[in-house]
PATOR-593347 format. One record per atom (N, C-alpha, C): residue in three letters; x, y, z. Coordinates in steps of 0.1 Angstrom, whole numbers, plus 5000, padded with zeros to 4 digits. Atoms other than C-alpha are relative to their C-alpha. Example, Ala and Ser with C-alpha at 12.3 -4.5 7.8 and 13.67 -1.06 7.14 Angstrom:
2
ALA500949885000/ALA512349555078/ALA500950125000/SER499149895000/SER513749895071/SER499250115008/
***
This chain:
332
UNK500849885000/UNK500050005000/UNK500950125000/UNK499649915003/UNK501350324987/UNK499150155008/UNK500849915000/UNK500150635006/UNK501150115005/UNK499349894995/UNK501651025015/UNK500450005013/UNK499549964989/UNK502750955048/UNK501649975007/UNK498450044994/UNK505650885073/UNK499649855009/UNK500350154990/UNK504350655103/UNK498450025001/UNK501950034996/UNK500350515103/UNK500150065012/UNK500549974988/UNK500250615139/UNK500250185002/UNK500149894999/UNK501050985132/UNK499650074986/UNK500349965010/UNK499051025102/UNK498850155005/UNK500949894998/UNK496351225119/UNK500450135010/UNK499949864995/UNK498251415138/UNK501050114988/UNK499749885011/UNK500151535111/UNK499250044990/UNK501149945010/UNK497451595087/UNK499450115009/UNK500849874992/UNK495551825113/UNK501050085002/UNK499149875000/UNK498552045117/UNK500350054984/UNK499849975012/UNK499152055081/UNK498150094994/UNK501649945002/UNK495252155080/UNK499750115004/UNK499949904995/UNK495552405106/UNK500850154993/UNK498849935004/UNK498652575091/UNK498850094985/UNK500650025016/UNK496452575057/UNK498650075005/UNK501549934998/UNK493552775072/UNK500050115013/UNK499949914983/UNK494952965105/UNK499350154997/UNK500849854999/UNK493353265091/UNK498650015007/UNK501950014998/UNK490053105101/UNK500349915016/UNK500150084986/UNK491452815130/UNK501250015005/UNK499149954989/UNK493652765157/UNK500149885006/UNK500250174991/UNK494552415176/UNK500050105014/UNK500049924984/UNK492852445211/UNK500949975011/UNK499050034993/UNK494452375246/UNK500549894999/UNK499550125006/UNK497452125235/UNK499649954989/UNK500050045015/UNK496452075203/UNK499149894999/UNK500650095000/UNK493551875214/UNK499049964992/UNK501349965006/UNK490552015195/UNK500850084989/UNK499849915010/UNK490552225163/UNK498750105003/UNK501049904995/UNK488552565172/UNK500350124988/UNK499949835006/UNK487352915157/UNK501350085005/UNK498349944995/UNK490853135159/UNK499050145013/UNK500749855000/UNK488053425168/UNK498749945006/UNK501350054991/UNK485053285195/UNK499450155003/UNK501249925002/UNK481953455193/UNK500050045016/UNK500749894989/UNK481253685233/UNK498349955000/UNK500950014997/UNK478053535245/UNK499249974989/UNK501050115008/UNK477053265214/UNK499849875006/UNK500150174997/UNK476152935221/UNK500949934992/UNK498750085008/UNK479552725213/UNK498949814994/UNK500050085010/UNK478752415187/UNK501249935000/UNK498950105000/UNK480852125192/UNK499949844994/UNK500050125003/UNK481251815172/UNK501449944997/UNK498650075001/UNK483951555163/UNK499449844999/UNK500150175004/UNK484351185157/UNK501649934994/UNK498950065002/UNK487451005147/UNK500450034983/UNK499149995012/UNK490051075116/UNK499349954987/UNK500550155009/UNK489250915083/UNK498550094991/UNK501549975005/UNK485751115074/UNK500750184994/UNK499349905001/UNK488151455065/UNK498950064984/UNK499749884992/UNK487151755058/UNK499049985010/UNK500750004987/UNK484451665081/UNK500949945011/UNK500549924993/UNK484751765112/UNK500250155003/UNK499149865001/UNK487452015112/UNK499650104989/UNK500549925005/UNK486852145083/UNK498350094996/UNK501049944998/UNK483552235092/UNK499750145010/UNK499749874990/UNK484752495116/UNK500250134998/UNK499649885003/UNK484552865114/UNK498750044997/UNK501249924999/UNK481753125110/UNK498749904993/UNK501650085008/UNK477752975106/UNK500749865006/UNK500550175003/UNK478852625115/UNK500549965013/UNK499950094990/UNK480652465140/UNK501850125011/UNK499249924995/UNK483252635169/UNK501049915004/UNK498750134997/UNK485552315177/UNK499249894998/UNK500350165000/UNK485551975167/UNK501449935005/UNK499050054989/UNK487451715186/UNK500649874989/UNK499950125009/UNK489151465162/UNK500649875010/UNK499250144995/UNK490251105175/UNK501049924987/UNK499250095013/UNK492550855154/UNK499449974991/UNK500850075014/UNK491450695124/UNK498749915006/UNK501550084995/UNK487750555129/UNK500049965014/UNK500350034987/UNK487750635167/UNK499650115007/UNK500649875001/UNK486350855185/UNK501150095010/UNK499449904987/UNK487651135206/UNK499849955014/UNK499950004986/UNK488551105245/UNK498750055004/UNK500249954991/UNK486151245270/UNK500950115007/UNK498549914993/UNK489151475284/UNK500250084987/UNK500049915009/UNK489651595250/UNK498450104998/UNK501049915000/UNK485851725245/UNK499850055008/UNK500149894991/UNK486051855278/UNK500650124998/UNK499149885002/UNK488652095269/UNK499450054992/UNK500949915007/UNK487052205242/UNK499050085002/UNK501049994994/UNK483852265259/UNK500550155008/UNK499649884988/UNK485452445286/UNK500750124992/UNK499649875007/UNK487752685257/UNK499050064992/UNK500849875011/UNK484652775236/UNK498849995010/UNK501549974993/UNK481652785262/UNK500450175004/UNK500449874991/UNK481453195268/UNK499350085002/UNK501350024993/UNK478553175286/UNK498450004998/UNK501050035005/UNK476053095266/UNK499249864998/UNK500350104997/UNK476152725270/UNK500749894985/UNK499550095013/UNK477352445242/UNK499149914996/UNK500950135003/UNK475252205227/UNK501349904989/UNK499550125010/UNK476951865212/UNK499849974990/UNK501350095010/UNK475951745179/UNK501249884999/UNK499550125005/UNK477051345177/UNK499249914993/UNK500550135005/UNK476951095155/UNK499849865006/UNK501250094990/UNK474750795170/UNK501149874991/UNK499650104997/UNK477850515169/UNK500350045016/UNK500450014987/UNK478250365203/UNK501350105010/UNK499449924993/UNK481550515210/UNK500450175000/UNK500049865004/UNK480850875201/UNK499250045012/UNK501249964990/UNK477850875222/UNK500449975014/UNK499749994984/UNK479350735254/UNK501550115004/UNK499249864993/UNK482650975253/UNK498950155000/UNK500849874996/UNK480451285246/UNK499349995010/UNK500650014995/UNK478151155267/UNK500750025019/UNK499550014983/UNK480751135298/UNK500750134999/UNK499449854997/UNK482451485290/UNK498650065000/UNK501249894991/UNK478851635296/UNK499649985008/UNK500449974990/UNK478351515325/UNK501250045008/UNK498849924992/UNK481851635337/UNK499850144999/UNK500349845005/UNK481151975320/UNK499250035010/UNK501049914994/UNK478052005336/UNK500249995015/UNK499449984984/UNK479651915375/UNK500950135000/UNK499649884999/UNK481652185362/UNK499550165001/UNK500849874999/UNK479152445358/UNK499350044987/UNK500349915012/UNK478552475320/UNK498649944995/UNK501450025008/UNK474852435300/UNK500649934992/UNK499450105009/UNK475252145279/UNK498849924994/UNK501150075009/UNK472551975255/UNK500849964989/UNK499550125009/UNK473351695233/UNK498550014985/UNK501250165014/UNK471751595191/UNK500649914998/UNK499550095006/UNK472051295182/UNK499749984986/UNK500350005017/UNK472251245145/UNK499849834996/UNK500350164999/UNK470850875136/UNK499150024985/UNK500750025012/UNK469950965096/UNK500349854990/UNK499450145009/UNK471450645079/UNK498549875001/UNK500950095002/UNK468350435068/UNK500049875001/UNK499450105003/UNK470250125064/UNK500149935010/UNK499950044990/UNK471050065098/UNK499549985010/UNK500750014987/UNK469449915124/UNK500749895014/UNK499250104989/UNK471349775157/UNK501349954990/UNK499150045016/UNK474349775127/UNK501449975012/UNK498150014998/UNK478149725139/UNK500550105005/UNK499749904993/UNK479249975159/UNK499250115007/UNK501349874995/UNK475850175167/UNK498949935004/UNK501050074995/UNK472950095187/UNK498750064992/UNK500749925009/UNK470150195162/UNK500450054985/UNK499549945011/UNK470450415132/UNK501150075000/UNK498649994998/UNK474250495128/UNK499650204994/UNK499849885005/UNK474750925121/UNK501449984986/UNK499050005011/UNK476250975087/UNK500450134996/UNK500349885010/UNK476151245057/UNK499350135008/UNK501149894992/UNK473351425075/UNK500550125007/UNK499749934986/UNK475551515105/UNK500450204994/UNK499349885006/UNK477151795078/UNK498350125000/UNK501449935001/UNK473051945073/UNK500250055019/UNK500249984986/UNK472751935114/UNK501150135001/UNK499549934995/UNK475552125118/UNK500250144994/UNK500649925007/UNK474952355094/UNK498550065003/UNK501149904995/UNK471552465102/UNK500350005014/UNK499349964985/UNK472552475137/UNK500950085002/UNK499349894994/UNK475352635134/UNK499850154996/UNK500449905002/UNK474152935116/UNK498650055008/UNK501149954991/UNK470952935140/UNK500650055011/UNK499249974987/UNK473852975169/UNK500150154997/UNK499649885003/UNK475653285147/UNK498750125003/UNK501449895001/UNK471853445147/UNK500250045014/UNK500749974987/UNK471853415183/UNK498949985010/UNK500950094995/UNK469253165193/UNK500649985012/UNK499150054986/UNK469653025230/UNK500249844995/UNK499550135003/UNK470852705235/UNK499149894999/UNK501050104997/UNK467352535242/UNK499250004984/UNK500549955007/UNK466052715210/UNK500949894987/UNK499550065009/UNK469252495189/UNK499949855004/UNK500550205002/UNK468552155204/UNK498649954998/UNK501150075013/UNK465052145191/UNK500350044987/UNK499449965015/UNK466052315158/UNK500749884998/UNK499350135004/UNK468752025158/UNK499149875002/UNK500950175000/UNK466551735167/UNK498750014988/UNK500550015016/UNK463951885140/UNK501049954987/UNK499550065012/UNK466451855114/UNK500549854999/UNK499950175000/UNK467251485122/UNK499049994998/UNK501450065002/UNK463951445122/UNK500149964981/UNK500249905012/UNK463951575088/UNK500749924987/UNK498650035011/UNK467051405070/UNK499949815002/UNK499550085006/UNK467851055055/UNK500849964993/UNK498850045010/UNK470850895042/UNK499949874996/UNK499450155006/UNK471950585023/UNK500949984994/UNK498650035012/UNK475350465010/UNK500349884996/UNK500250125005/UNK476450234988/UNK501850004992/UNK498649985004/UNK480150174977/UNK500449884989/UNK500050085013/UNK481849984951/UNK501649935005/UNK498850074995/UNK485549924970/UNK499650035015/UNK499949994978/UNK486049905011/UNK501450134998/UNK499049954995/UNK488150165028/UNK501449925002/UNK498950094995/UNK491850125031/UNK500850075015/UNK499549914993/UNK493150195065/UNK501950005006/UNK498749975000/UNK496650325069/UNK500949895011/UNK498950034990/UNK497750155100/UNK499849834998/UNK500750165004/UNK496049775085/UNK500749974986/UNK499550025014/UNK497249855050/UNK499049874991/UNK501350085012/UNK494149645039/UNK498650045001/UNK501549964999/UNK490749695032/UNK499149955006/UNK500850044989/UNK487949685053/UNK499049934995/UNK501050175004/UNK485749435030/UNK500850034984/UNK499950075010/UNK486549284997/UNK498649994985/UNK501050055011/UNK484449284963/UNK500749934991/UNK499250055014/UNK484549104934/UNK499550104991/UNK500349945013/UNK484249234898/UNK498550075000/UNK501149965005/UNK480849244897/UNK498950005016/UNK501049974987/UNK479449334933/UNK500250145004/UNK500349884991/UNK478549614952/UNK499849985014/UNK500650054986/UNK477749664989/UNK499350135000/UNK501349984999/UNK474149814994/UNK500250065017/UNK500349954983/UNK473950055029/UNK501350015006/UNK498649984993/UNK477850105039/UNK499550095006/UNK499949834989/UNK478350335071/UNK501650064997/UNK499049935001/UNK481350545074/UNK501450005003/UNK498850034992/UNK483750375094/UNK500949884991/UNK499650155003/UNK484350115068/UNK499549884999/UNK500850134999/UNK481649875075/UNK499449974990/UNK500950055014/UNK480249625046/UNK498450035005/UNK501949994996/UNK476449685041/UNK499249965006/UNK500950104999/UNK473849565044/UNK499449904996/UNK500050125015/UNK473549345014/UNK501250064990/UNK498649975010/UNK476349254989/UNK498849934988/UNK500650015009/UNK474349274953/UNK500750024993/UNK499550025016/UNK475249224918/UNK500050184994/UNK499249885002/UNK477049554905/UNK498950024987/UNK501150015010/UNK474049724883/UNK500750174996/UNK499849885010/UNK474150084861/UNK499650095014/UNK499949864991/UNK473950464878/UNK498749974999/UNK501549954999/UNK470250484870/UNK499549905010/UNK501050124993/UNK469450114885/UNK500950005015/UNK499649974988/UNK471550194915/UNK499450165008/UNK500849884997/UNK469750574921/UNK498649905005/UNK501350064999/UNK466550374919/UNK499649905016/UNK500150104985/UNK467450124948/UNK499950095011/UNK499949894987/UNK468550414972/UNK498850085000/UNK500849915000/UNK466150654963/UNK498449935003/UNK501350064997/UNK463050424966/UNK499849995014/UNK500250014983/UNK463850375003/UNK500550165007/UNK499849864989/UNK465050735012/UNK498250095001/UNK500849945001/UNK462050854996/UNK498549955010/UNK500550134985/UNK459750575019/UNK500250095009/UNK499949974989/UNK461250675047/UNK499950165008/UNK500049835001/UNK461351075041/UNK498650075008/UNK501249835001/UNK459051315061/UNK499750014991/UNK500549935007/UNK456551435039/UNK500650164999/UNK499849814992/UNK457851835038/UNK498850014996/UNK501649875002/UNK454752065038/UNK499950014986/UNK500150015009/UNK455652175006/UNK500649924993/UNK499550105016/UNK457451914984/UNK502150045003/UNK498349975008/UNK460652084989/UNK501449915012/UNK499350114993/UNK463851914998/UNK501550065002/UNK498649965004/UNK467651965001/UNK500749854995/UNK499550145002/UNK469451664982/UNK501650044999/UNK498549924994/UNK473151624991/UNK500749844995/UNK499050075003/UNK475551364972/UNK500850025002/UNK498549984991/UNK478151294989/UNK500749874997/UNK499050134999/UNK481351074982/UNK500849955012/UNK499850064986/UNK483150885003/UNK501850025001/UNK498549984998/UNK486950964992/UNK500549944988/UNK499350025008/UNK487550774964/UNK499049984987/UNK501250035013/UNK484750824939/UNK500250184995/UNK499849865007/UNK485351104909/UNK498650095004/UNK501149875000/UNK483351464909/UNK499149954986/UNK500650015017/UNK482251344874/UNK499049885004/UNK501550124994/UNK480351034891/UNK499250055009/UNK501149954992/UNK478951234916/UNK499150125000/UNK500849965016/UNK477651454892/UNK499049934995/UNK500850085006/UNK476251194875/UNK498849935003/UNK501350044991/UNK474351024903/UNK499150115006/UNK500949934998/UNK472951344912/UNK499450004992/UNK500950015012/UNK471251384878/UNK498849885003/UNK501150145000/UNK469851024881/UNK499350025016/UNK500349984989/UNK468951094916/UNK498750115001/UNK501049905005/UNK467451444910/UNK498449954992/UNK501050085010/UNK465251294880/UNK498649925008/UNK501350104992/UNK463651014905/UNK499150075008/UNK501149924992/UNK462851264933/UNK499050064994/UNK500649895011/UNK461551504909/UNK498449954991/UNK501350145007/UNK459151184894/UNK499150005014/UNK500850044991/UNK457951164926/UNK499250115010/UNK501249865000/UNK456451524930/UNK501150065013/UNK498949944989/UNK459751654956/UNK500450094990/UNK499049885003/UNK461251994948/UNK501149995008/UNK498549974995/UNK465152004952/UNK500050154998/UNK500249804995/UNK465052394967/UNK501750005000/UNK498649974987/UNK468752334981/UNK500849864994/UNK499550094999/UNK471552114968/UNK501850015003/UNK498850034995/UNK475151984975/UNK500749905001/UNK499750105002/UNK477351774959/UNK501750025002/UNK498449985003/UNK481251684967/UNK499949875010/UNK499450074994/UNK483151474990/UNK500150055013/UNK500049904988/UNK482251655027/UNK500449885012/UNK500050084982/UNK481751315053/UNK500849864987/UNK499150045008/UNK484651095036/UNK500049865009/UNK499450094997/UNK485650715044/UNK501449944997/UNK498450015006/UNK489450755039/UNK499749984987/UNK500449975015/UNK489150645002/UNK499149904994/UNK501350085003/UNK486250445000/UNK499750004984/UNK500749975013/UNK484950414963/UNK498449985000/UNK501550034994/UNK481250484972/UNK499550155002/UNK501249885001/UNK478550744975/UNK498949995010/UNK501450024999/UNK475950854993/UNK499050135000/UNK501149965002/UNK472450984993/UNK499250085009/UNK500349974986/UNK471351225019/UNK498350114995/UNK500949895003/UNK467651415013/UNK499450085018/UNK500749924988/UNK466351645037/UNK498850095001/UNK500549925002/UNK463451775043/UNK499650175001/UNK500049884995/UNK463052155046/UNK498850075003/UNK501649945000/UNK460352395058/UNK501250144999/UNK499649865002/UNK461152815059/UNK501450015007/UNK499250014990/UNK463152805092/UNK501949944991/UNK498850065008/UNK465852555077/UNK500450044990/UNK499249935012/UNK466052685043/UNK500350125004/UNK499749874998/UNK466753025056/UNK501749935007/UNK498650034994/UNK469652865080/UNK501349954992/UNK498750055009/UNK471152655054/UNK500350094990/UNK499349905011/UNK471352985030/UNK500550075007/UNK499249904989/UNK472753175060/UNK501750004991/UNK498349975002/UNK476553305056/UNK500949905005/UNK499650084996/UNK479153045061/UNK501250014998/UNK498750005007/UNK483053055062/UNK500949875013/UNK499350124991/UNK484652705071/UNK500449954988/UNK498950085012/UNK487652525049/UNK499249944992/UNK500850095014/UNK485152325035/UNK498650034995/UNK501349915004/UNK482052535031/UNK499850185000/UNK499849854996/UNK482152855024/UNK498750084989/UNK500549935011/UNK479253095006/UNK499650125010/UNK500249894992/UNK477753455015/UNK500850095010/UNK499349914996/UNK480353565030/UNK501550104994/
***
């Protein structure tokens, strides 16, 4: 295995300084270099904190900076952050407004955040937890109890975090945030496994002519391994069950969000938008709002997924709000 580094066990730390360096106009590593934070904390906002383990890049980090998120806490490759680490963070961006969490709903995301808020809050600070659990595919899957948080998490923290920059309280962004889970569905589907640096092998195996149907993020095979079919007849599999499972919106309208996983071209994810677009569009949904690239990544997975969301006024206003983070940036 051929890859840009020096030693697997300091891949992520040297990538996040090389990330930092590459954006310090906007971030800042926080105390000890535990978290990646805003260089410039907002005076009585409600701080926005997420994180999850290496491997999913530019998400989490590069989600940070005006409209979205105020520190994210990275862990090693597909692990999650300490407790001790999100404490720190917690404690450098809370000024005094309170922090709300957003995690994704695997098991060990949810029990470290879950034990730095109750330390936070012995400590004194306002602390509310979302849990993000869009992934359709999963149920009681491999690493998550329930529906696993995926793609979505990038929507959550996005309308959230530009409801924070407005100046909402903190009680005011964890139903906002649990509406938009409500709201959102994902599905992925990949065509190779992740390779991870410190394994130097892949985390499942296909042949020539398979696919794996419902991949999560960490690397895990699907949910079904099926016969490798065309763009349109693979749109059609995903989209029949996102659309199922979708909130009605009020009006029809939606945000749809193609997202790759690290190793699939802009020109294919392109393309499955179109075929994607097309179905919703058959099925009487307006795409108001879209968004297609490579944001919630599986090191280099060759795979895609499918994230729609529903929108009402509230949300579409948030997700057209002003936004400046390494990997999202408009209106401003």
């Amino acid at each position: 295995m051929k890859k840009f580094m020096n030693r697997a066990e300091r891949i992520v730390v040297e990538s996040l300084e090389g990330f930092v360096r590459a954006h310090d106009d906007v971030l800042t590593f926080g105390n000890g270099s535990r978290n990646v934070r805003r260089r410039q904390l907002k005076p009585g906002k409600v701080a926005v904190i997420s994180g999850g383990g290496a491997g999913h890049e530019p998400m989490h980090a590069g989600l940070v900076g005006h409209g979205m998120l105020d520190a994210a806490c990275v862990g090693h490759v597909f692990t999650s952050p300490t407790p001790n680490q999100i404490l720190d963070a917690i404690a450098e961006c809370d000024t005094g407004a309170g922090v709300l969490l957003i995690v994704k709903n695997y098991d060990g995301d949810v029990m470290n955040f879950d034990m730095a808020a109750e330390m936070a809050i012995e400590a004194g600070h306002r602390i509310e937890t979302v849990i993000v659990n869009d992934d359709i595919a999963a149920y009681d899957a491999a690493r998550s109890s329930g529906r696993r948080g995926v793609a979505g998490t990038l929507i959550v923290e996005k309308t959230v975090g530009a409801a924070a920059e407005a100046g909402h309280s903190l009680e005011e962004l964890k139903a906002l945030g649990t509406r938009t889970v409500a709201a959102t569905r994902s599905m992925g589907v990949a065509l190779r496994g992740a390779t991870v640096p410190e394994t130097a092998r892949q985390t499942f195996s296909l042949g020539p002519d398979e696919m794996e149907l419902g991949v999560g993020i960490h690397g895990e095979p699907g949910r079904s391994r099926i016969a490798f079919r065309d763009a349109d007849a693979i749109a059609a599999l995903v989209c029949e069950e996102l659309i199922t499972e979708l909130p009605s919106p009020r009006d029809g309208r939606i945000l749809l969000f193609v997202n790759g996983f690290g190793g699939t071209p802009v020109s294919e994810l392109y393309l499955m938008y179109g075929a994607v677009r097309r179905l919703v569009e058959a099925r009487g949904l307006v795409v108001a709002r879209s968004l297609v690239g490579a944001y919630v990544t599986s090191l280099d997975m060759a795979g895609l997924s499918v994230t729609l969301s529903a929108l009402d006024a509230d949300r579409m206003n948030f997700w057209d709000a002003p936004v400046a983070a390494p990997a999202l940036r408009w209106g401003c």
